[in-house]
Backbone as a printed PyTorch tensor [residue, N CA C, xyz], in Angstrom:
tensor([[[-13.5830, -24.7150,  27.8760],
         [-12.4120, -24.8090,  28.7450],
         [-11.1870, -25.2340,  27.9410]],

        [[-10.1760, -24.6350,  28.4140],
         [ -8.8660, -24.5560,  27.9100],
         [ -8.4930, -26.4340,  27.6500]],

        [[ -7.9970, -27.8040,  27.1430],
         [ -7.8230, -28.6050,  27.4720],
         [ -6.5150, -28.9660,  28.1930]],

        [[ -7.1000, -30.0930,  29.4990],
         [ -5.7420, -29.9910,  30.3060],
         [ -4.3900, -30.5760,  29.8760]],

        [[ -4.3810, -31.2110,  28.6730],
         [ -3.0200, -31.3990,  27.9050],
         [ -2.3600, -30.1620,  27.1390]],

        [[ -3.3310, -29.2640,  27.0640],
         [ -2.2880, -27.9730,  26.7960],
         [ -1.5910, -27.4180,  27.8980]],

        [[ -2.8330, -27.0400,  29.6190],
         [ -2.3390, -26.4860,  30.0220],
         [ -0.8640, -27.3170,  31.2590]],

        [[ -1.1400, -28.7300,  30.9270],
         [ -0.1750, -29.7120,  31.2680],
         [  1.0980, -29.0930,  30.9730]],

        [[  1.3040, -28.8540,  29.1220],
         [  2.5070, -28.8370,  28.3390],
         [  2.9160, -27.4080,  28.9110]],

        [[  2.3660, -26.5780,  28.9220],
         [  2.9990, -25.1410,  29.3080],
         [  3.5590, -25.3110,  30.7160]],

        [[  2.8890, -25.9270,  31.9290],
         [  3.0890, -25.7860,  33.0750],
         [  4.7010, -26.7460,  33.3020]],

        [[  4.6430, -27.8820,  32.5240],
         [  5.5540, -29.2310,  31.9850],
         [  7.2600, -27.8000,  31.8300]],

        [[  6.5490, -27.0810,  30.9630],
         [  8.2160, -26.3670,  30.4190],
         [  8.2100, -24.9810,  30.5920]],

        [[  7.4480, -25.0300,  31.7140],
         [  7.6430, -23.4540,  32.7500],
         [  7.1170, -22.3350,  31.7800]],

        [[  6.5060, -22.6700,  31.0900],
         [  5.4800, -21.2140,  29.9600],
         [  4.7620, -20.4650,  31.4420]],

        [[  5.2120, -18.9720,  31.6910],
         [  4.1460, -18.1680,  32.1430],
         [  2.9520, -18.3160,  31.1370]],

        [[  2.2790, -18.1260,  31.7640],
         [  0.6860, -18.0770,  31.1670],
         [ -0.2870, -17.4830,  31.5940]],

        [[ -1.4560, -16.9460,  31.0860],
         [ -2.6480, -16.0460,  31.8750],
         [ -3.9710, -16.8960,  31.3920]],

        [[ -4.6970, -17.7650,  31.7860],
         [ -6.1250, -18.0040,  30.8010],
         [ -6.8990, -16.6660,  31.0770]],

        [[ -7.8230, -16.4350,  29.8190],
         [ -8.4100, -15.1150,  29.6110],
         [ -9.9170, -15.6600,  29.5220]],

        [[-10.4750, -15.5430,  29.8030],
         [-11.5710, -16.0650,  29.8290],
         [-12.9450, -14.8700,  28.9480]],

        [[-13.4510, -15.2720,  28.2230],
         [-14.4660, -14.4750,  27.5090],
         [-15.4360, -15.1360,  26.8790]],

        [[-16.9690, -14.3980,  26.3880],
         [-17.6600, -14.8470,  25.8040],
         [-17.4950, -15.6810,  24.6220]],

        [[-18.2170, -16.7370,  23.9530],
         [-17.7680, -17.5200,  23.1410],
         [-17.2430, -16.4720,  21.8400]],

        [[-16.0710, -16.7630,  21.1400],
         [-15.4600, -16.1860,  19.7250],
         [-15.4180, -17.1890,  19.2530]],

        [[-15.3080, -16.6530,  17.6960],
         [-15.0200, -17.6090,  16.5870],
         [-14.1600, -17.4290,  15.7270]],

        [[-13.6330, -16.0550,  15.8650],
         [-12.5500, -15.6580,  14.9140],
         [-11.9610, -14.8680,  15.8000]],

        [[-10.2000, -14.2860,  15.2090],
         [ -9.4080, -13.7540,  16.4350],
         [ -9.7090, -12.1680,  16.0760]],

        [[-10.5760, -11.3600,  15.0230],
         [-11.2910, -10.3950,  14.7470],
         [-12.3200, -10.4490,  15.9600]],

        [[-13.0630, -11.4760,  16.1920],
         [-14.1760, -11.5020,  17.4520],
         [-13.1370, -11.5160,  19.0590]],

        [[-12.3700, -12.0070,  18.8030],
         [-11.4470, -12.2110,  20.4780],
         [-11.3960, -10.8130,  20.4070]],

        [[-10.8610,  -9.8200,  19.7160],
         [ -9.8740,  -8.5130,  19.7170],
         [-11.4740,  -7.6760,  19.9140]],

        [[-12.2090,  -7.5150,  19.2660],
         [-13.2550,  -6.8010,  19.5790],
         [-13.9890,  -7.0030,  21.1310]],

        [[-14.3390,  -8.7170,  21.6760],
         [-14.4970,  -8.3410,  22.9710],
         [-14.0490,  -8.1870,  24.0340]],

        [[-12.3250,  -8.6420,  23.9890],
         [-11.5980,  -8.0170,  24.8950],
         [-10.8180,  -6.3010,  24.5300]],

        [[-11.4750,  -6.0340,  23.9230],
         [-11.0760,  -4.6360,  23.5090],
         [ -9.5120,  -4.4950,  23.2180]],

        [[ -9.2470,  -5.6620,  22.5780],
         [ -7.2480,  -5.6930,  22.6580],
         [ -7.0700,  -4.7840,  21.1700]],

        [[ -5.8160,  -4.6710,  20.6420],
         [ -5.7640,  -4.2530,  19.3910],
         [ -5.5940,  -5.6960,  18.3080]],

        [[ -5.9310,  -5.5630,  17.4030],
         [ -5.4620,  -5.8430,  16.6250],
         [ -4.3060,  -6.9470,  16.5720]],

        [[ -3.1640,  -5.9370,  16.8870],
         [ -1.5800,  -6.6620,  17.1700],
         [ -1.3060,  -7.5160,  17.9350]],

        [[ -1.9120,  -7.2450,  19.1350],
         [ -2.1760,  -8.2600,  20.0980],
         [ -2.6490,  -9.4340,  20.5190]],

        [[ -3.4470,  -9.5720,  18.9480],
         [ -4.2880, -11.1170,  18.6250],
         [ -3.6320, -11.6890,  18.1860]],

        [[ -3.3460, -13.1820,  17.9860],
         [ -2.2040, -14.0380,  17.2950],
         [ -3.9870, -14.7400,  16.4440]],

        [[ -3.9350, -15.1930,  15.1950],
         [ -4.1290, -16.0890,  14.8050],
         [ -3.4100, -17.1650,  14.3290]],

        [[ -4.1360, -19.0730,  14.4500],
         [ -3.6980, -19.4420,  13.9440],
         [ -4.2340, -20.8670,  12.7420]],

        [[ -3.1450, -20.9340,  11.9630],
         [ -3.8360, -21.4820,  10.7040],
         [ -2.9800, -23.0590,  10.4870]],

        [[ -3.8820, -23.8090,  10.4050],
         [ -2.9650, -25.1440,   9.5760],
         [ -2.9490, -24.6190,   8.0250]],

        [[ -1.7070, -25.3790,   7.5520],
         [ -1.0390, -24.7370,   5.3110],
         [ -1.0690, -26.0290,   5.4170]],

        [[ -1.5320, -26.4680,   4.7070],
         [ -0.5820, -27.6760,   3.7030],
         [  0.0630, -26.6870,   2.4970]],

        [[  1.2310, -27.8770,   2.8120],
         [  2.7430, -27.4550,   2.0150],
         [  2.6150, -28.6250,   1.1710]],

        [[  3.2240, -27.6800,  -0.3680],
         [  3.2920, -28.7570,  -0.7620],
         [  2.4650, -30.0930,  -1.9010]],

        [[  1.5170, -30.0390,  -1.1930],
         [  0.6340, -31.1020,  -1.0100],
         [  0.6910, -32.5580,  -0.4040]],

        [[  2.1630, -32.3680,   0.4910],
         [  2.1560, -33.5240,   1.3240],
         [  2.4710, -33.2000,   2.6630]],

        [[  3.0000, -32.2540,   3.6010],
         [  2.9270, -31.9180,   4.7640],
         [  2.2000, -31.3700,   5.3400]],

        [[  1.8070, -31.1370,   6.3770],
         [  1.2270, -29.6180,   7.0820],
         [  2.0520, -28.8200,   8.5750]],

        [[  1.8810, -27.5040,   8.4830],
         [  2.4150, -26.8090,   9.3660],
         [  1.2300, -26.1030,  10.3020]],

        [[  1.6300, -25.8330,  11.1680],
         [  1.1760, -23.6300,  11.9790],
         [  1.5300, -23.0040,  11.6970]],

        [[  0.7560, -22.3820,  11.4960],
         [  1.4560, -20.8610,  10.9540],
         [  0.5940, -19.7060,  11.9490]],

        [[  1.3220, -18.9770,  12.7690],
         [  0.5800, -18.2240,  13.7610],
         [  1.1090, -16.7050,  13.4050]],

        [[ -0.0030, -15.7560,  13.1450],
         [  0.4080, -14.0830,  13.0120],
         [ -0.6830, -13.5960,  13.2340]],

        [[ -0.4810, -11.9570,  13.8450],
         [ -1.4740, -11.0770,  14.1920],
         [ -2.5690, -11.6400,  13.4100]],

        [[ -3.3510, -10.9070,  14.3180],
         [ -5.1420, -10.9240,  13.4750],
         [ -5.2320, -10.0910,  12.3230]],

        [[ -4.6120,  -8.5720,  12.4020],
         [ -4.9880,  -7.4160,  11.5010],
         [ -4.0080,  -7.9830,   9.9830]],

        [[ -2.7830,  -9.3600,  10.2000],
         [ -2.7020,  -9.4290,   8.7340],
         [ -2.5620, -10.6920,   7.9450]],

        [[ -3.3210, -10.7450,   7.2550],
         [ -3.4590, -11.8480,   6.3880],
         [ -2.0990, -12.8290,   5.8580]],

        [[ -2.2310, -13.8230,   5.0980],
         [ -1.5370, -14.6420,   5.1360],
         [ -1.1030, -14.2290,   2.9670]],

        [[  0.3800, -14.2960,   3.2350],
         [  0.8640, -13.8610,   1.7890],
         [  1.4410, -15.1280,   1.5460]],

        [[  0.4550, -15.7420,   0.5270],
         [  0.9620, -17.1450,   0.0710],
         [  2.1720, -17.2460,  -0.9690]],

        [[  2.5980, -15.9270,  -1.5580],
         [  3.7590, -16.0530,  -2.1090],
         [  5.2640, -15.9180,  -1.4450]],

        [[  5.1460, -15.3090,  -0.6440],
         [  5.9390, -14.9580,   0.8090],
         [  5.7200, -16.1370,   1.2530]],

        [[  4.7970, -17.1140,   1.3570],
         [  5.3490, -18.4880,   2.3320],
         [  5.5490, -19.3130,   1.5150]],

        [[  5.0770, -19.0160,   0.2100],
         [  5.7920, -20.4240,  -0.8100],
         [  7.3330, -20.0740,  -0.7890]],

        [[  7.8580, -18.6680,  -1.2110],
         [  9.4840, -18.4840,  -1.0930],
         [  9.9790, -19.0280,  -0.1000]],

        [[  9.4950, -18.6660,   1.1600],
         [ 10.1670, -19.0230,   2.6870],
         [ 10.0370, -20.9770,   2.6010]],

        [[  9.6030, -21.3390,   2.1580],
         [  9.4600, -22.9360,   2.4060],
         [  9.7840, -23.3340,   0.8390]],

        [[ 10.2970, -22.8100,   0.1670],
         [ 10.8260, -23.3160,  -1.2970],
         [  9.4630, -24.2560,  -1.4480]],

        [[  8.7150, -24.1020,  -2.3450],
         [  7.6860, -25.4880,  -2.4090],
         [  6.8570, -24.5950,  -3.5440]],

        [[  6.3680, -24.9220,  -4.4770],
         [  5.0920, -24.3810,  -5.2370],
         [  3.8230, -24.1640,  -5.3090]],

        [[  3.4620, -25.0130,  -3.9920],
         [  1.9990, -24.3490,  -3.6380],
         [  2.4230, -24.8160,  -1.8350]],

        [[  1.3130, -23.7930,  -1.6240],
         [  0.5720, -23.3740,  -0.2510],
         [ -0.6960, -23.6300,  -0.2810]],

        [[ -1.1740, -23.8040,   0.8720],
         [ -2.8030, -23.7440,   0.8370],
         [ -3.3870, -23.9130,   1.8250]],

        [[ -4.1530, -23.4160,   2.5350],
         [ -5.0340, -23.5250,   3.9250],
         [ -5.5840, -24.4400,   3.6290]],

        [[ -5.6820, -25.1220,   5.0940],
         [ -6.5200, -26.7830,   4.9700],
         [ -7.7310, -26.6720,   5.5420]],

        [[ -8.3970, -27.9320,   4.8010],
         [-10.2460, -27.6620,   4.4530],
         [-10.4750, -28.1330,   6.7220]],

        [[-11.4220, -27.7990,   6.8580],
         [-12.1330, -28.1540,   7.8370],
         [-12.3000, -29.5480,   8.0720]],

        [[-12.4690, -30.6830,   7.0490],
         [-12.3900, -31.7520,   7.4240],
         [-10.9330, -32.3000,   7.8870]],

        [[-10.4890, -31.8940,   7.4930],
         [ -8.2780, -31.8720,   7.4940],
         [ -8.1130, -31.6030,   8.7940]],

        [[ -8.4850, -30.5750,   9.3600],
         [ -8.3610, -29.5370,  10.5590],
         [ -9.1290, -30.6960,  11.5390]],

        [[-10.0650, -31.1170,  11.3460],
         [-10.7050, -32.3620,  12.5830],
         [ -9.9880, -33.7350,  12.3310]],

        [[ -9.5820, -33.9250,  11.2800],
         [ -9.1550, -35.1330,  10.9890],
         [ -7.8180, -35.4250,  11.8050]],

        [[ -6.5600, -34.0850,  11.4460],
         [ -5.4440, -34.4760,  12.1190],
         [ -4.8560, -33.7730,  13.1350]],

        [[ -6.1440, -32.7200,  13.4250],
         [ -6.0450, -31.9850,  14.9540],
         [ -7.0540, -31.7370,  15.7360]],

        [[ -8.3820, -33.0880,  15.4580],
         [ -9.3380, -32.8670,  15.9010],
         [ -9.8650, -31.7980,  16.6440]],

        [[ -9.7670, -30.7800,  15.9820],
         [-10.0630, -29.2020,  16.5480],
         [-10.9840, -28.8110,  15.3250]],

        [[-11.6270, -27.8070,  15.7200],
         [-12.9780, -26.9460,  14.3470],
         [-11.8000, -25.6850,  14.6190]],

        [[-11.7560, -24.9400,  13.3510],
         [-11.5000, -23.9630,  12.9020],
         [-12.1200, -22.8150,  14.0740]],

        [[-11.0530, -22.4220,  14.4050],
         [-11.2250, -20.8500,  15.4880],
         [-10.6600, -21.4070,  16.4370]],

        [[-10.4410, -22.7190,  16.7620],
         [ -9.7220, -22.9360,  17.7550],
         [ -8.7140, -23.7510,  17.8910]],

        [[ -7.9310, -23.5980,  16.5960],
         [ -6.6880, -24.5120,  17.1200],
         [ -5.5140, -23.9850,  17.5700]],

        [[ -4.4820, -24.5740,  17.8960],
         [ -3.4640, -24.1080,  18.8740],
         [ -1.8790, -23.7190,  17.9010]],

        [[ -1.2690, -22.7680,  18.5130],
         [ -0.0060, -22.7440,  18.2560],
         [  1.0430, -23.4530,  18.4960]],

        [[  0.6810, -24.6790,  19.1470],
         [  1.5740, -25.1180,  19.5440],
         [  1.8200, -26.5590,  18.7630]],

        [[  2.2210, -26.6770,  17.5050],
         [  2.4610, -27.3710,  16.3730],
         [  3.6880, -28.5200,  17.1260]],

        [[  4.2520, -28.7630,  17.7090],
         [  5.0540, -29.5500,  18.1420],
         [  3.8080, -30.8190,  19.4360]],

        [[  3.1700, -30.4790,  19.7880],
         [  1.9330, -31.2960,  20.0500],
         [  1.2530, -32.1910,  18.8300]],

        [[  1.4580, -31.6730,  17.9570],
         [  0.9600, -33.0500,  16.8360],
         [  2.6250, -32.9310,  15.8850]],

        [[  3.5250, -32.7040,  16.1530],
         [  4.8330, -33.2750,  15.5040],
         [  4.3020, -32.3520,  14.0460]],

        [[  4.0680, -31.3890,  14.5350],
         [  4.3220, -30.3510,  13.3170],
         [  5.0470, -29.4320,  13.2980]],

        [[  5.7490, -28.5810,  12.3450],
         [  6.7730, -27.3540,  12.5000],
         [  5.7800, -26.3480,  12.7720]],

        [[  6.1700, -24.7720,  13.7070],
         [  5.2090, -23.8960,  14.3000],
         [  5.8910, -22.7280,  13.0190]],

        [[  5.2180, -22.0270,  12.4330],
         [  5.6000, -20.7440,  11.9910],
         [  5.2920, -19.4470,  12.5620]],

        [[  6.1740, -18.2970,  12.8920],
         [  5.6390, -17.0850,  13.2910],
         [  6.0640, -16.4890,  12.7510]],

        [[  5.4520, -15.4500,  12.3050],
         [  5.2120, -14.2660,  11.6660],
         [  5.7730, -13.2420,  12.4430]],

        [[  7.4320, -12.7920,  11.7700],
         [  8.0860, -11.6310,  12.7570],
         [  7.1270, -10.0850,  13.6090]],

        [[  6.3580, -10.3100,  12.8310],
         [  5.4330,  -9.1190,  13.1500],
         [  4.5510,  -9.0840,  14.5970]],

        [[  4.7290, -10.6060,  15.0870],
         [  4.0360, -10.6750,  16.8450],
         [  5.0610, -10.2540,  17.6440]],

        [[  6.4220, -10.1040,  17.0860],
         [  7.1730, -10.1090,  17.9020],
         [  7.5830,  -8.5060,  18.3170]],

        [[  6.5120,  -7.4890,  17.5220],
         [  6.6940,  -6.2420,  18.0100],
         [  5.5990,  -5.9500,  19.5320]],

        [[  4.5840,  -6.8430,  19.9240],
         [  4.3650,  -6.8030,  20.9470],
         [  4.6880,  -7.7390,  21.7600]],

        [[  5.3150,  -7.7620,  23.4150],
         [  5.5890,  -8.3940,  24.2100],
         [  4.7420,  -9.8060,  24.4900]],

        [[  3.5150,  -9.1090,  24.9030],
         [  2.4470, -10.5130,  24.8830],
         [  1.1810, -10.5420,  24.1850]],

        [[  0.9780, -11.8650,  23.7790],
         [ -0.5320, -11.9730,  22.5850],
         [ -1.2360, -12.5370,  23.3080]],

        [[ -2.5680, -12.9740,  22.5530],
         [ -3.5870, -13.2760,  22.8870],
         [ -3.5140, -14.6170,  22.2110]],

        [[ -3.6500, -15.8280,  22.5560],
         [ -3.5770, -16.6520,  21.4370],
         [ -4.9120, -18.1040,  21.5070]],

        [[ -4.7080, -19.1360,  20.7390],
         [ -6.3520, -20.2300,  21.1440],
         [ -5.6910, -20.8070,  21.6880]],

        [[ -6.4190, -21.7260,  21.9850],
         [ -6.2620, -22.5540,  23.4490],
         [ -6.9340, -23.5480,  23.4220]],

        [[ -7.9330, -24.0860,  21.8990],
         [ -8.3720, -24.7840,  22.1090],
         [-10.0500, -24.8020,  22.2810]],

        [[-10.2160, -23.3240,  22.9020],
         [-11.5950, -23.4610,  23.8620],
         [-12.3020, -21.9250,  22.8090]],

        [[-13.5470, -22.3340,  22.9480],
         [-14.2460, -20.8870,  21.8760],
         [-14.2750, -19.7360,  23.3770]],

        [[-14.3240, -20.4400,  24.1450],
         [-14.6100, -19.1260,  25.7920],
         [-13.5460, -18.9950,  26.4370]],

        [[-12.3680, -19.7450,  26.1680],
         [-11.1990, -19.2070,  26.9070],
         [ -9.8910, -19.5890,  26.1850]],

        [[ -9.0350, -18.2550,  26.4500],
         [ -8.0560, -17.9950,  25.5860],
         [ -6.6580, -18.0850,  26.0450]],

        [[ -5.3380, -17.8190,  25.8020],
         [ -4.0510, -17.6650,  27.2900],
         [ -3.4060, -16.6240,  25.6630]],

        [[ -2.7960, -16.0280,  27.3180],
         [ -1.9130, -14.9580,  26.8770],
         [ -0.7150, -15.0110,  27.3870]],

        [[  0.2780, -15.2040,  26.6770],
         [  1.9470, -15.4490,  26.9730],
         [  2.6000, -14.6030,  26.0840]],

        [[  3.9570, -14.8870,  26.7120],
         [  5.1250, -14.1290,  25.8400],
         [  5.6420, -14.4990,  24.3030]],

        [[  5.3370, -13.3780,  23.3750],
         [  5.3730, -14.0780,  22.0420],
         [  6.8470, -15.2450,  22.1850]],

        [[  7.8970, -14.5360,  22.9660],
         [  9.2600, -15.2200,  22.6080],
         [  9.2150, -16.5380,  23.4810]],

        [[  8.5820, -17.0700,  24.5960],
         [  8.4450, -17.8940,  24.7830],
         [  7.6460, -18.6840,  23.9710]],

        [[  6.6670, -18.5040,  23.1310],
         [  5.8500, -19.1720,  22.1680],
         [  7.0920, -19.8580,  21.5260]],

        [[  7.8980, -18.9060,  20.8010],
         [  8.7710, -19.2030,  19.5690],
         [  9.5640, -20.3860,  20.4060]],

        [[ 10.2890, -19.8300,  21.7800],
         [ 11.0010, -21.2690,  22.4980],
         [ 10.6460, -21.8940,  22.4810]],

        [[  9.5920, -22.3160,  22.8720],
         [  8.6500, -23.4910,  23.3730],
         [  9.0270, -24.2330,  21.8560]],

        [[  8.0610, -23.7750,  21.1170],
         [  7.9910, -24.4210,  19.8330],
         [  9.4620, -24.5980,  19.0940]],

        [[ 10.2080, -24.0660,  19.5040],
         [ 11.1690, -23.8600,  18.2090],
         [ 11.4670, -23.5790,  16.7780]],

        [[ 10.6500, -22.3660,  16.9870],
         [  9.3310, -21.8700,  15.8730],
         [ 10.5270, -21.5100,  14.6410]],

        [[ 10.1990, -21.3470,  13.4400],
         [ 10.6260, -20.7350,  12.7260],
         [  9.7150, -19.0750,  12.3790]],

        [[ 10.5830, -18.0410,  12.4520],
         [ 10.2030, -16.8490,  12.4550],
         [ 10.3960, -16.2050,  11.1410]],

        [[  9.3990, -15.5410,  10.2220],
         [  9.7200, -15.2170,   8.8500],
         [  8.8070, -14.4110,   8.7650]],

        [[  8.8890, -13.4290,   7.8720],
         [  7.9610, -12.4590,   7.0920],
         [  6.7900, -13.4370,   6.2000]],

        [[  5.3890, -13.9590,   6.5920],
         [  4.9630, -14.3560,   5.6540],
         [  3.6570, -13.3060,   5.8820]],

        [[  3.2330, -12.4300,   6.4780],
         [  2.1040, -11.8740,   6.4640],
         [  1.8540, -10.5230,   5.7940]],

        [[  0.8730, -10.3570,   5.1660],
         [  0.6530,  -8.7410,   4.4830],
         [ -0.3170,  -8.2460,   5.2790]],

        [[ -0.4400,  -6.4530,   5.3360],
         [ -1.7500,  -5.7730,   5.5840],
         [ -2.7860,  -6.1110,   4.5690]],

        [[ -4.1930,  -6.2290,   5.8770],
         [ -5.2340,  -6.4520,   5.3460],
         [ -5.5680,  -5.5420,   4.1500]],

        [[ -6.4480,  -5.3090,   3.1800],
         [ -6.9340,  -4.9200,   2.0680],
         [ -7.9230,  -3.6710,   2.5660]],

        [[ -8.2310,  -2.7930,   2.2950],
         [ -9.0730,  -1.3620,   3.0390],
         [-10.3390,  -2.2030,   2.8740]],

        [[-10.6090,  -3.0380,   1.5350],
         [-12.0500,  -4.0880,   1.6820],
         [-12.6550,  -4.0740,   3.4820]],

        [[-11.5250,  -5.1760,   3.6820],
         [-11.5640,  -5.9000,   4.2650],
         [-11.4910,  -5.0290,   5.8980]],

        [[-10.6630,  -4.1630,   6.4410],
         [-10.7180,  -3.4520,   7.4040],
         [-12.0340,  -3.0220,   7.4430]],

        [[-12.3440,  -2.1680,   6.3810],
         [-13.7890,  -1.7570,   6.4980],
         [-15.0790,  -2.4020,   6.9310]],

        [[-15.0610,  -3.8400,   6.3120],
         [-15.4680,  -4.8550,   7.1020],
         [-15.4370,  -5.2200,   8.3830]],

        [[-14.5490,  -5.0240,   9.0570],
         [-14.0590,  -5.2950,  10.4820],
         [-14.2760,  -4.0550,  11.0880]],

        [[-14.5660,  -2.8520,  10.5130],
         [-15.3410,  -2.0410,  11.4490],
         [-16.7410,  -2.0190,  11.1060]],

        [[-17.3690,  -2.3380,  10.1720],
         [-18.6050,  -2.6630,  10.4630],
         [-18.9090,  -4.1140,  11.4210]],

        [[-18.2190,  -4.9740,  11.6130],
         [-18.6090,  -6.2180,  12.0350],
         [-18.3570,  -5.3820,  14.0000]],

        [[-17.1830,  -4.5250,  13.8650],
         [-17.4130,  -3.9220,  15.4750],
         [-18.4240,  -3.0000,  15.6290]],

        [[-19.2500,  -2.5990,  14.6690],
         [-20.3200,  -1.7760,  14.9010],
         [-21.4140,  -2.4660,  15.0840]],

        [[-21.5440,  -3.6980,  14.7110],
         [-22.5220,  -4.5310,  14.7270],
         [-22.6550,  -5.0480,  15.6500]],

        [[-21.2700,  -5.5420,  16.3800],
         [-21.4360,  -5.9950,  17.8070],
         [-21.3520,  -5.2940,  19.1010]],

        [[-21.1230,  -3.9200,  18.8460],
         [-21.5040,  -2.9310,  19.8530],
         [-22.6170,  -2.3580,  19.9020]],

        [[-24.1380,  -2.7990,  18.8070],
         [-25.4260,  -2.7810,  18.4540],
         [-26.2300,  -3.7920,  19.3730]],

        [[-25.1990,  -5.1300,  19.0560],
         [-25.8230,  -6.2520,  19.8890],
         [-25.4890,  -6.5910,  21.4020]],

        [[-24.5970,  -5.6130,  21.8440],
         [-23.9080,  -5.9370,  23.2630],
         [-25.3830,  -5.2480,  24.1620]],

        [[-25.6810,  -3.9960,  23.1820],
         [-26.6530,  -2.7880,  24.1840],
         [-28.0540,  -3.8780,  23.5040]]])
C-alpha cells in the first residue's frame, strides 16, 4: 500500500492522482511490462550522491539510463554516483524499487529528466512494490520544484535485448 504521508502530501497541494494498483514489481522495466504501458510512460527513480557529500532524485523514463557525465556537467561536481542500498534505507528508509519522486519530503532537490515531459502522464513509485500513482509529469515538476535537464541516454541494444527477453519470460510465466 501506497503510504498515507505520501498520499496526505499530494491531496495537502491538490496533485490529481490515480493509485494503480498491480502485482508486486521490482523494477520500473517490471511495472511497464505488467501494466502493458510503454516504456515512456514509466518514470524511474534513483537517489546520486553528488559529490560525495549530498544526495538528490533523480527521476526519468524507464527505457533510459542515467548519463553520469551529463549529470556531473549539469551539477558542476566531479563525481556522481548511485547510492548503495544501505544509504537508500538509511536516509529514506525505502529498499530500492520503491522510492519516491518526491525529494522535497526528505529536504532533497528532485531532478527530471526533460524527456518525461514528452508524455502527459507517468507511471511513477509510491513507495509500495503493488501499488503505483500516475500523475501529470508537470505537476510532478511543480510540486517538487524540480530541476529539469537532459541527464538521460538510450539504453544500449545489450541491454533492450535483455528487456525483451525478460518480457518473454514473463509472458511464459503469466500462462
Amino acid at each position: 500500500m501506497i503510504p498515507k504521508k505520501i498520499l496526505g502530501y499530494l491531496e495537502k497541494n491538490k496533485v490529481k492522482h490515480e493509485v494503480v494498483k498491480h502485482r508486486p514489481v521490482f523494477t520500473a522495466y517490471d511495472l511497464a511490462a505488467t501494466l502493458k504501458e510503454k516504456m515512456n510512460k514509466v518514470a524511474k527513480t534513483l537517489l546520486i550522491k553528488v559529490g560525495g557529500k549530498r544526495y538528490i532524485i533523480i527521476v526519468l523514463p524507464a527505457h533510459l539510463k542515467i548519463d553520469f557525465k551529463k549529470l556531473q556537467k549539469i551539477l558542476k561536481v566531479e563525481k556522481v554516483e548511485l547510492a548503495t542500498e544501505k544509504t537508500i534505507k538509511k536516509l529514506l528508509n525505502a529498499k530500492p524499487g520503491s522510492l519516491l519522486p518526491f525529494g522535497a519530503l526528505n529536504k532533497m532537490e528532485t531532478f527530471l529528466d526533460k524527456a518525461l515531459f514528452k508524455t502527459e502522464h507517468a507511471l511513477f513509485g509510491a513507495g509500495s512494490f503493488t501499488e503505483s500513482l500516475r500523475l501529470k509529469v508537470k505537476d510532478l515538476a511543480k510540486l517538487e520544484n524540480a530541476t529539469v535537464a537532459d541527464f538521460g541516454s538510450a539504453a544500449k541494444k545489450s541491454v533492450k535485448k535483455a528487456v525483451v527477453k525478460v518480457k518473454k519470460v514473463v509472458k511464459k510465466v503469466r500462462k
